[in-house]
PDB file as gemmi writes it, atoms N, CA and C in Angstrom:
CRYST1    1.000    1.000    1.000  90.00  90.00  90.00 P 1                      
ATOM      1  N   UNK A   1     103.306 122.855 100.711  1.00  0.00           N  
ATOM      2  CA  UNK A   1     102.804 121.523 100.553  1.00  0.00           C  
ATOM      3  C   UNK A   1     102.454 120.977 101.934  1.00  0.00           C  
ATOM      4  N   UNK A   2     101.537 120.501 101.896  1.00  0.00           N  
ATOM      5  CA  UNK A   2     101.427 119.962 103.486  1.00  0.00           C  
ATOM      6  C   UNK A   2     101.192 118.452 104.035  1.00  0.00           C  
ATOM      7  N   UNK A   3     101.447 117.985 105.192  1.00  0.00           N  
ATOM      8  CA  UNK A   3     102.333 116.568 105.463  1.00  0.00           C  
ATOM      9  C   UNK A   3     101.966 115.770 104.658  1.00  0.00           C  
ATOM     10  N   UNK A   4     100.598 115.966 104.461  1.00  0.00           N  
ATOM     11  CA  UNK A   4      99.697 114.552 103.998  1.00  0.00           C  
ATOM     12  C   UNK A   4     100.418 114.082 102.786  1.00  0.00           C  
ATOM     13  N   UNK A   5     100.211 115.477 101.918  1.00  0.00           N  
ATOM     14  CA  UNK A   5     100.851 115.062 100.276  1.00  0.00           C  
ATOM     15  C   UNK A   5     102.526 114.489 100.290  1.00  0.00           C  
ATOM     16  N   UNK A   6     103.248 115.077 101.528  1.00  0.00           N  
ATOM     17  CA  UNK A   6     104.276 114.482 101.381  1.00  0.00           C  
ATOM     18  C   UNK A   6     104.599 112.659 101.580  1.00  0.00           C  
ATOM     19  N   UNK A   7     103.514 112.341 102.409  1.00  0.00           N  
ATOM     20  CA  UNK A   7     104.060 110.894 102.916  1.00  0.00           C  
ATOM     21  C   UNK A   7     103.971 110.239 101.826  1.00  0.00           C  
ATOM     22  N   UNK A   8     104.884 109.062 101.898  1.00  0.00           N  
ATOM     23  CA  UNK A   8     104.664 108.051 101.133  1.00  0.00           C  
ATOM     24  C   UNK A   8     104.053 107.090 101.901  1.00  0.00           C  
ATOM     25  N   UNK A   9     103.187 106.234 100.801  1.00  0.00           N  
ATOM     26  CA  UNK A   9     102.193 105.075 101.009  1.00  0.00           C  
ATOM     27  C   UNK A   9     103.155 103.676 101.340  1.00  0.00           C  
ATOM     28  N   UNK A  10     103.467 103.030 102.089  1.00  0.00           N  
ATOM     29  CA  UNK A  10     103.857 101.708 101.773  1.00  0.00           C  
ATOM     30  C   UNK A  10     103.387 100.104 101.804  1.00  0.00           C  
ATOM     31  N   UNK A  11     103.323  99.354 101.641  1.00  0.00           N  
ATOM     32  CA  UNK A  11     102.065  98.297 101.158  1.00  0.00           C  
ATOM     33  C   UNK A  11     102.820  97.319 102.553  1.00  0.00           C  
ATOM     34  N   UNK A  12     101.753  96.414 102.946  1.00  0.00           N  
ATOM     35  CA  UNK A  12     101.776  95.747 104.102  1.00  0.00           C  
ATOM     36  C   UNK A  12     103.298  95.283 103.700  1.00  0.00           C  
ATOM     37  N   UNK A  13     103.398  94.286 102.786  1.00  0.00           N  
ATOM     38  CA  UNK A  13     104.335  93.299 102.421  1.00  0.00           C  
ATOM     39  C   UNK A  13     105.906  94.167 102.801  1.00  0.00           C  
ATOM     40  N   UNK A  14     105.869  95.475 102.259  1.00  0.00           N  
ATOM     41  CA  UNK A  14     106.891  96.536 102.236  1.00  0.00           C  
ATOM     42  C   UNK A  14     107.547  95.957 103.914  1.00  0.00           C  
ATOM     43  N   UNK A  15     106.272  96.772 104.951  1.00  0.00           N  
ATOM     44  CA  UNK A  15     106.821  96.808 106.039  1.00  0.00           C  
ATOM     45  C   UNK A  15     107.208  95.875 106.587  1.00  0.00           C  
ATOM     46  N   UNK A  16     106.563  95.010 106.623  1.00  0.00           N  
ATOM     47  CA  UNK A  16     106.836  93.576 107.267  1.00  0.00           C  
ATOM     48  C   UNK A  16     108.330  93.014 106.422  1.00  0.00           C  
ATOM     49  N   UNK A  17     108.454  93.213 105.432  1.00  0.00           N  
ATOM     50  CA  UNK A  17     109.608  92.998 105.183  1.00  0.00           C  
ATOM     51  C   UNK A  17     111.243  93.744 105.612  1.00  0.00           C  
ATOM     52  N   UNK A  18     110.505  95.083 105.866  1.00  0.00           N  
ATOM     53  CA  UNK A  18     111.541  95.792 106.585  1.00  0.00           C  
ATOM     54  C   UNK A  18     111.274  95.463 108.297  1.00  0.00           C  
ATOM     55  N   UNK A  19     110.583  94.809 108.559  1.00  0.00           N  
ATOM     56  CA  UNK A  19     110.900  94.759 109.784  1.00  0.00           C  
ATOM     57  C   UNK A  19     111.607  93.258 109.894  1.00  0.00           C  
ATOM     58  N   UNK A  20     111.339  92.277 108.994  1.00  0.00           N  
ATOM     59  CA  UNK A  20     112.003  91.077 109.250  1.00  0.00           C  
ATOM     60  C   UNK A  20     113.818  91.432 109.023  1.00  0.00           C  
ATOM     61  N   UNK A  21     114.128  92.555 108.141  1.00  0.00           N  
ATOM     62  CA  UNK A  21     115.681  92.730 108.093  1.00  0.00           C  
ATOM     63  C   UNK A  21     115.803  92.827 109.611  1.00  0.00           C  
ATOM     64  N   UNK A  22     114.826  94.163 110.628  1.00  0.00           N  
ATOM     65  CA  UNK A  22     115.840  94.629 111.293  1.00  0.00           C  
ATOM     66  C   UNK A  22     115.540  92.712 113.128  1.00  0.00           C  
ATOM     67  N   UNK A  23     114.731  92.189 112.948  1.00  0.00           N  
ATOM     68  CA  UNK A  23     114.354  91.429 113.653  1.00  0.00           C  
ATOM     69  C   UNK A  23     114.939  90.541 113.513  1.00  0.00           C  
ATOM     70  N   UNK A  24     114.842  89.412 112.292  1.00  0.00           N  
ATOM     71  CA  UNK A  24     115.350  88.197 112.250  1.00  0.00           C  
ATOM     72  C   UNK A  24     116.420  88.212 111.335  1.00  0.00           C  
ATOM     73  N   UNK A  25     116.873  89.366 110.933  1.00  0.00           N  
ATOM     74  CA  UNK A  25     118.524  89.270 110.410  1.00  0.00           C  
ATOM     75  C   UNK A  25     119.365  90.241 111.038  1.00  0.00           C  
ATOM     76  N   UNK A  26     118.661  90.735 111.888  1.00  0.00           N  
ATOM     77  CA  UNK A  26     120.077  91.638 112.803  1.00  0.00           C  
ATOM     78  C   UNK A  26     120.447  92.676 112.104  1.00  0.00           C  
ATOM     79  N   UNK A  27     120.034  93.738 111.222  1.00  0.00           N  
ATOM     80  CA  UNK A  27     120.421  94.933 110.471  1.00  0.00           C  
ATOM     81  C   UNK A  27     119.613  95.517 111.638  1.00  0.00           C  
ATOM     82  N   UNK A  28     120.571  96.923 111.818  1.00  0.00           N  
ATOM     83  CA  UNK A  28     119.864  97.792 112.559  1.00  0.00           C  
ATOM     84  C   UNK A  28     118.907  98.666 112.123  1.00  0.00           C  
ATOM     85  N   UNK A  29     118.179  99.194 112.723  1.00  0.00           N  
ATOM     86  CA  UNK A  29     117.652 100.032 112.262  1.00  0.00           C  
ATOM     87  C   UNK A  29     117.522 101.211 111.586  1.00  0.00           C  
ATOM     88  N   UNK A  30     118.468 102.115 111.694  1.00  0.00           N  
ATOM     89  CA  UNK A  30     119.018 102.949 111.248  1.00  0.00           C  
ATOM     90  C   UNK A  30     119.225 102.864 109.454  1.00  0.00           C  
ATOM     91  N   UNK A  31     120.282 101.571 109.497  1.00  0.00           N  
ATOM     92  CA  UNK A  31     120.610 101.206 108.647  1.00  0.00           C  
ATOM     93  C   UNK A  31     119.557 100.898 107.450  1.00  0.00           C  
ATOM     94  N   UNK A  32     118.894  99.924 107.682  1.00  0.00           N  
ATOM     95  CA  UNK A  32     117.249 100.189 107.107  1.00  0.00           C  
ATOM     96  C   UNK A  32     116.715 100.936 106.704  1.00  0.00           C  
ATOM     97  N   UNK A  33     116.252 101.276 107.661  1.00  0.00           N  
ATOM     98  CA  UNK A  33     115.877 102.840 107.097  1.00  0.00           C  
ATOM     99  C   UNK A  33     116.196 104.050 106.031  1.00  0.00           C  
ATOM    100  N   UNK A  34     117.710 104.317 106.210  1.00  0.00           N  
ATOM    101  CA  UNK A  34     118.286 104.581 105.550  1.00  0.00           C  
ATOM    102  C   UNK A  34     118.539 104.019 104.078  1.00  0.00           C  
ATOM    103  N   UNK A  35     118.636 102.712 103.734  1.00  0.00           N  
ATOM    104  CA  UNK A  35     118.704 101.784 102.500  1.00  0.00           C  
ATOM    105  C   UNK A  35     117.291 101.944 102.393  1.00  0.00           C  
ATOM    106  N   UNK A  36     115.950 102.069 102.547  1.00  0.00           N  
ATOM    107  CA  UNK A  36     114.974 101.921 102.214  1.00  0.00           C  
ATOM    108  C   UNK A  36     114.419 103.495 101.909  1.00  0.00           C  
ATOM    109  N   UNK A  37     115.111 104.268 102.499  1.00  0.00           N  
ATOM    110  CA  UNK A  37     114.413 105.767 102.637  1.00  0.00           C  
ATOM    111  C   UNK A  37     112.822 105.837 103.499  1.00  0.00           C  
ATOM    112  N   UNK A  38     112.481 105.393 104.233  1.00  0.00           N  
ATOM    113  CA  UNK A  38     111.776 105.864 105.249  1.00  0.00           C  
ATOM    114  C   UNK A  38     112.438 105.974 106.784  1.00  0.00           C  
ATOM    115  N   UNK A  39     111.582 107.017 107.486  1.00  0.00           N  
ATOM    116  CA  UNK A  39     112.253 107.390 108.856  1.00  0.00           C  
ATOM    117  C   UNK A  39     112.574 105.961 109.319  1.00  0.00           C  
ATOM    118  N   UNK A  40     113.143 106.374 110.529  1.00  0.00           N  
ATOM    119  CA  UNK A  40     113.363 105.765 111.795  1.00  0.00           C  
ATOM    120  C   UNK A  40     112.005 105.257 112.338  1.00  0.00           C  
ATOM    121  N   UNK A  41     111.319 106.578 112.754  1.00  0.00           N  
ATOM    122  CA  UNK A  41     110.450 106.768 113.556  1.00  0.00           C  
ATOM    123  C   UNK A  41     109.476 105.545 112.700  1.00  0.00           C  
ATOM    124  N   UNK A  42     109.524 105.646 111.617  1.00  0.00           N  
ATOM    125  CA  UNK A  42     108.371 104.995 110.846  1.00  0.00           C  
ATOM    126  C   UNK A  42     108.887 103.516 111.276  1.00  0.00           C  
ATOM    127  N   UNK A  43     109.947 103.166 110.976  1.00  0.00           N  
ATOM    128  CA  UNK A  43     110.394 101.888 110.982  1.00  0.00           C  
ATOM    129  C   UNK A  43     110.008 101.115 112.125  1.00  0.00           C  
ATOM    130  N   UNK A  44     110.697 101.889 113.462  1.00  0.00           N  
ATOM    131  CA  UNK A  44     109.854 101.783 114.784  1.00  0.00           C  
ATOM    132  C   UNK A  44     108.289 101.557 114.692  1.00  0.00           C  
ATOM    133  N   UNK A  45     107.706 102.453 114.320  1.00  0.00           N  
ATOM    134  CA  UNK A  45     106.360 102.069 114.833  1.00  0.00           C  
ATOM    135  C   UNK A  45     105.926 100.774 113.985  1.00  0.00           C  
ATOM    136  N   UNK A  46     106.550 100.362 113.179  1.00  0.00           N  
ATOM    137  CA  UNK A  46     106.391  99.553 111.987  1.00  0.00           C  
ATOM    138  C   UNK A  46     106.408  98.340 112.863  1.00  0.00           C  
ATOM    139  N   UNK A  47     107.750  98.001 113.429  1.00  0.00           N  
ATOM    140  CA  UNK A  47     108.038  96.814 114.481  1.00  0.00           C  
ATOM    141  C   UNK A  47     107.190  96.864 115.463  1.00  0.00           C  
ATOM    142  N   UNK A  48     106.810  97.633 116.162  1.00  0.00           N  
ATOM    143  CA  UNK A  48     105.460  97.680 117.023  1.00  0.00           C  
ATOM    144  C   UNK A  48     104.658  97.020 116.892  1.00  0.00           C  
ATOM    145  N   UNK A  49     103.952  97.440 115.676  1.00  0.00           N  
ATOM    146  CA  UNK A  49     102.875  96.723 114.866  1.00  0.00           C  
ATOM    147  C   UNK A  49     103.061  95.067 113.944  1.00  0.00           C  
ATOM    148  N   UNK A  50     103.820  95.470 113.475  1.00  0.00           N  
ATOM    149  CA  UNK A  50     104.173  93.721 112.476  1.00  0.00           C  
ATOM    150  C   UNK A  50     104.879  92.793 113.856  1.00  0.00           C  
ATOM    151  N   UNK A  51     105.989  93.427 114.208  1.00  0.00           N  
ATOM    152  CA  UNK A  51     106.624  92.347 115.259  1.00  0.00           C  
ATOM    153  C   UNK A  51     105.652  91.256 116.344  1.00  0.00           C  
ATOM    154  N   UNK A  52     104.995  91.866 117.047  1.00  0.00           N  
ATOM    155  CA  UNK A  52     103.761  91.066 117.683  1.00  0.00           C  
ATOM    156  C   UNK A  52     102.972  90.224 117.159  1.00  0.00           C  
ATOM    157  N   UNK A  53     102.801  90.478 115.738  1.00  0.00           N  
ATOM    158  CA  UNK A  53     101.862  89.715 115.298  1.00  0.00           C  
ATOM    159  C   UNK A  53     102.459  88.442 114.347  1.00  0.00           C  
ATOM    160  N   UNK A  54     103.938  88.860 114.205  1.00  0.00           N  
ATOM    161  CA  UNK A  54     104.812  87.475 113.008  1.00  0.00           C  
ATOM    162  C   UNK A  54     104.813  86.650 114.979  1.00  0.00           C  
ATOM    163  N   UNK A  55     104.887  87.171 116.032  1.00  0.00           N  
ATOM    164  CA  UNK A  55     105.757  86.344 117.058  1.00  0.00           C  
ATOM    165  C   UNK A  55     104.096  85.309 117.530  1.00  0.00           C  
ATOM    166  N   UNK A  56     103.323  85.998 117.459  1.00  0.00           N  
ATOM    167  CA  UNK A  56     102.337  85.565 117.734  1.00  0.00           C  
ATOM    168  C   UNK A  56     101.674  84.154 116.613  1.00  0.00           C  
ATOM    169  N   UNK A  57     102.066  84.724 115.477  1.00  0.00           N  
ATOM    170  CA  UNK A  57     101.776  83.671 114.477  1.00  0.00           C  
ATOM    171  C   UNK A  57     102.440  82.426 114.901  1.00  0.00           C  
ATOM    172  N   UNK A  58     103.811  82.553 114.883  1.00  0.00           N  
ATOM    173  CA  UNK A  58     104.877  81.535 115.063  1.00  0.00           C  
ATOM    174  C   UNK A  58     104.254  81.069 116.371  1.00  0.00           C  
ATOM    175  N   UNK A  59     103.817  81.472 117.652  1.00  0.00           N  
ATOM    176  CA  UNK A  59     103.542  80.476 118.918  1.00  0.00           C  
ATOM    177  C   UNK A  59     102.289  79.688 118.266  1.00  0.00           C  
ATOM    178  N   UNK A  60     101.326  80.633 117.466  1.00  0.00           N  
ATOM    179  CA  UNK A  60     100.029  79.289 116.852  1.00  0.00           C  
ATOM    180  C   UNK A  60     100.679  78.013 116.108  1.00  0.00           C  
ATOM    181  N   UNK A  61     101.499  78.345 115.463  1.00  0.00           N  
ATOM    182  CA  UNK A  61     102.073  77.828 113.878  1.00  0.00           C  
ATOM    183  C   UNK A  61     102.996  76.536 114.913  1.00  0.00           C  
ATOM    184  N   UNK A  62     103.728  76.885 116.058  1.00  0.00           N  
ATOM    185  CA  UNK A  62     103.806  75.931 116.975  1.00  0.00           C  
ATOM    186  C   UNK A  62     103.458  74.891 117.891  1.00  0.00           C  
ATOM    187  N   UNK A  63     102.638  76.037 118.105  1.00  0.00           N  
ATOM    188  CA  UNK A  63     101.325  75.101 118.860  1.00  0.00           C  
ATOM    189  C   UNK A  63     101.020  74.211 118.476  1.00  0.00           C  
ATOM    190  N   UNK A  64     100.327  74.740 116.906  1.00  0.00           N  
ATOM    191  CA  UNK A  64      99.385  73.767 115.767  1.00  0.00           C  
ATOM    192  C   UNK A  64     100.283  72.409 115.666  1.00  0.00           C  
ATOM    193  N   UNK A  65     101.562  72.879 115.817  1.00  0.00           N  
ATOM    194  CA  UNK A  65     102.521  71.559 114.930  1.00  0.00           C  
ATOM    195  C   UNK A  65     102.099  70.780 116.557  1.00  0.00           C  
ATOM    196  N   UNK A  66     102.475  71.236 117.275  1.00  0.00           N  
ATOM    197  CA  UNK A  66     102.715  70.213 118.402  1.00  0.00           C  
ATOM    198  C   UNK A  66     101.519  69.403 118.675  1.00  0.00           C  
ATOM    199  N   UNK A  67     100.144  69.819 118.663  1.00  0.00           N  
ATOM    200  CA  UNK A  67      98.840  69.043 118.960  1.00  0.00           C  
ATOM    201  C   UNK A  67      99.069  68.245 117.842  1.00  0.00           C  
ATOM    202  N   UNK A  68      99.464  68.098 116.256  1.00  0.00           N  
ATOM    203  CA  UNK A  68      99.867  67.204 115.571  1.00  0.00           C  
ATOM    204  C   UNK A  68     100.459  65.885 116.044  1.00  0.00           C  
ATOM    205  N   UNK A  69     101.480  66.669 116.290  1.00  0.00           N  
ATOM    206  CA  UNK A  69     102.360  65.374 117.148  1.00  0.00           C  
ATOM    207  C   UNK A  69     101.922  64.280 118.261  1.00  0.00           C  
ATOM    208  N   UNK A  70     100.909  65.424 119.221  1.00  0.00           N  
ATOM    209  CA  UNK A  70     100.013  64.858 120.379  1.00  0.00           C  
ATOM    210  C   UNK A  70      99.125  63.808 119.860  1.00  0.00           C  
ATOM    211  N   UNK A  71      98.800  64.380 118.802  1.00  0.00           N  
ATOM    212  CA  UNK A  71      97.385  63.210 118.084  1.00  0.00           C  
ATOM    213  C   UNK A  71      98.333  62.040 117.899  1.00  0.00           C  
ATOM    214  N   UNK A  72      99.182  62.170 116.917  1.00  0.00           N  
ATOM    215  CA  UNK A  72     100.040  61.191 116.278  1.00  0.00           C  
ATOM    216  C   UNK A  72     100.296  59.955 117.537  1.00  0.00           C  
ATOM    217  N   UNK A  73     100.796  60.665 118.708  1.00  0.00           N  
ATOM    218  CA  UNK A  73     101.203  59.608 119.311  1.00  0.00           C  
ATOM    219  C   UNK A  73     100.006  59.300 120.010  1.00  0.00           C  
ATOM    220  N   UNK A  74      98.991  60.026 120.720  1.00  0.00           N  
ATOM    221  CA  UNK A  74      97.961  59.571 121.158  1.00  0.00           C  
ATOM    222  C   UNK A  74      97.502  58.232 120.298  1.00  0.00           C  
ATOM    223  N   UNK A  75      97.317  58.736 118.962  1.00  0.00           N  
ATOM    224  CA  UNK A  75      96.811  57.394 117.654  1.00  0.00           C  
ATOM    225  C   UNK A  75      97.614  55.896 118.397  1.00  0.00           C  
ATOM    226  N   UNK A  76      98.872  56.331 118.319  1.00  0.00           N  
ATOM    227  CA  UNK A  76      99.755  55.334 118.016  1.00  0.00           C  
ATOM    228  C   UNK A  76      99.704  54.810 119.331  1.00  0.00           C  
ATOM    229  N   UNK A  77      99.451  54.964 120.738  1.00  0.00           N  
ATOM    230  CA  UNK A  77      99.289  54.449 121.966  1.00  0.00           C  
ATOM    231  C   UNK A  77      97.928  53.945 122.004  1.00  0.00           C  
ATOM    232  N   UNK A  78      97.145  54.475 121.522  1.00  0.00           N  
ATOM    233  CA  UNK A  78      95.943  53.854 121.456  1.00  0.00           C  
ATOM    234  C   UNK A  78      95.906  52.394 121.030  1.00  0.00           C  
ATOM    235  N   UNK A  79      96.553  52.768 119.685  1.00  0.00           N  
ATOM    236  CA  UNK A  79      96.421  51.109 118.733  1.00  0.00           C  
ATOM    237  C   UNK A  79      96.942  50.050 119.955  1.00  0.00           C  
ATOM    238  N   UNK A  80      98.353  50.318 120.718  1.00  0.00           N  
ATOM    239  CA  UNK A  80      99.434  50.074 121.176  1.00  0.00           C  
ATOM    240  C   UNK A  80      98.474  49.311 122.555  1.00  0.00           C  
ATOM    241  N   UNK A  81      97.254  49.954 123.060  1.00  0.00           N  
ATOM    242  CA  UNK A  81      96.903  49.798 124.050  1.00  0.00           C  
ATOM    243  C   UNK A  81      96.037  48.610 123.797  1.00  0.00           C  
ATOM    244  N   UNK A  82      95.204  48.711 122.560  1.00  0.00           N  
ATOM    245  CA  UNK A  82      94.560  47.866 122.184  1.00  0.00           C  
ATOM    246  C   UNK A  82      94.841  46.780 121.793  1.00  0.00           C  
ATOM    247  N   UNK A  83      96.145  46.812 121.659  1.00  0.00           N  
ATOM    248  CA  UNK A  83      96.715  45.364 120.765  1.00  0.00           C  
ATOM    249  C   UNK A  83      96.766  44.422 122.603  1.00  0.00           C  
ATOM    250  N   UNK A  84      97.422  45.518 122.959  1.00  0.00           N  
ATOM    251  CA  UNK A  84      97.985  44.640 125.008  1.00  0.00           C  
ATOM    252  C   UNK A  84      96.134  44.206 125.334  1.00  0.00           C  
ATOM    253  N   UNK A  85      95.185  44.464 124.889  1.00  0.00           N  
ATOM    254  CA  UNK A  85      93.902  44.148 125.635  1.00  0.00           C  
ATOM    255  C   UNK A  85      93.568  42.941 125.014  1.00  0.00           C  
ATOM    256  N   UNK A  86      93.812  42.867 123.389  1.00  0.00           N  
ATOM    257  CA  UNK A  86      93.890  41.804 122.714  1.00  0.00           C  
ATOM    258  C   UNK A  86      94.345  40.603 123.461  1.00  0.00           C  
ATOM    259  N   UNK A  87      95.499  40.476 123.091  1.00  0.00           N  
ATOM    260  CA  UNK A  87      96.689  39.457 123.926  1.00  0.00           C  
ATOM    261  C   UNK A  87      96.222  39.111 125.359  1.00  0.00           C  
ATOM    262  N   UNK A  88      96.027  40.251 126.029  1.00  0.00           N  
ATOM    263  CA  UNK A  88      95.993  39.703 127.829  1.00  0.00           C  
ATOM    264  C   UNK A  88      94.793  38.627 127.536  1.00  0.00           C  
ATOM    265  N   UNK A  89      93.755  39.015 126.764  1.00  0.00           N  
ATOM    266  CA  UNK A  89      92.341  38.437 126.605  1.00  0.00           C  
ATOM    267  C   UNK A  89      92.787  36.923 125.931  1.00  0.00           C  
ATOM    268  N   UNK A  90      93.380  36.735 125.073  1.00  0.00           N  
ATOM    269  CA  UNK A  90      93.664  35.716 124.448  1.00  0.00           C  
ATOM    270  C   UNK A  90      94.691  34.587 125.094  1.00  0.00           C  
ATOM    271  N   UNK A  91      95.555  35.517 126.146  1.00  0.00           N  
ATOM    272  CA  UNK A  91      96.486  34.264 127.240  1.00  0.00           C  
ATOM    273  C   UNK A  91      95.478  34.048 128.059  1.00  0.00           C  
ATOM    274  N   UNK A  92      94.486  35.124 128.195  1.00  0.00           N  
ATOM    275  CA  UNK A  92      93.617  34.593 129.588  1.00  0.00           C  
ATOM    276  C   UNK A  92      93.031  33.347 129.619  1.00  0.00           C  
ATOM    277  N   UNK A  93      92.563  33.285 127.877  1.00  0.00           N  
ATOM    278  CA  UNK A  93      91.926  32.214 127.452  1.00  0.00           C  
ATOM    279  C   UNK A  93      92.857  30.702 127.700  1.00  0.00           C  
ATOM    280  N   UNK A  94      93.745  30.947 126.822  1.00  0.00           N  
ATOM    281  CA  UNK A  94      95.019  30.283 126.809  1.00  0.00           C  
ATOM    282  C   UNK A  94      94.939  29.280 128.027  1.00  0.00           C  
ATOM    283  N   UNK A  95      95.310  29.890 129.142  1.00  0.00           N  
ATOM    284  CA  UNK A  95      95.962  29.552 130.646  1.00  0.00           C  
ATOM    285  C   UNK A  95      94.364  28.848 131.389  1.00  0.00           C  
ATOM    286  N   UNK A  96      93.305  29.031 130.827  1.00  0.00           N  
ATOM    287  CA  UNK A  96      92.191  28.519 131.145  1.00  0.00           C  
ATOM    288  C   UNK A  96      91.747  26.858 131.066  1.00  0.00           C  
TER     289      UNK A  96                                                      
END                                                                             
């Protein structure tokens, strides 16, 4: 029989899920592997590939939140600025 027919296929969701055990819950690898029945070696190259790209998501997915926040308060200093241009304009009058 030769390698090809032996491998098994596994679907994105598969790996990435075995790599979140051994990443963000602390199961080793080994261990994994073993409970799942694919190599080591596979598992490894698995984290190679998925790991970079969940860490990479999470700095956008951060990012994104934070320019949120930036707007939010930008909004809210704005109004904040406009109200003080209001007022100065209206004592100016005032004191006239």
């Amino acid at each position: 029989m030769s390698t090809n027919a032996m491998q098994k296929r596994f679907s994105e969701e598969f790996k990435i899920e075995a790599v979140r055990q051994t990443t963000e819950r602390g199961h080793k690898v080994a261990d994994v592997a073993a409970r799942l029945g694919v190599s080591t070696w596979s598992l490894y190259q698995w984290r190679k590939q998925y790991a970079g790209d969940e860490g990479a998501r999470r700095d956008v997915n951060e990012q994104s939140q934070e320019v949120r926040r930036l707007k939010a308060e930008l909004r809210r200093v704005t109004e904040e600025r406009d109200i003080l241009k209001k007022a100065a304009a209206y004592f100016a009058k005032q004191s006239q």
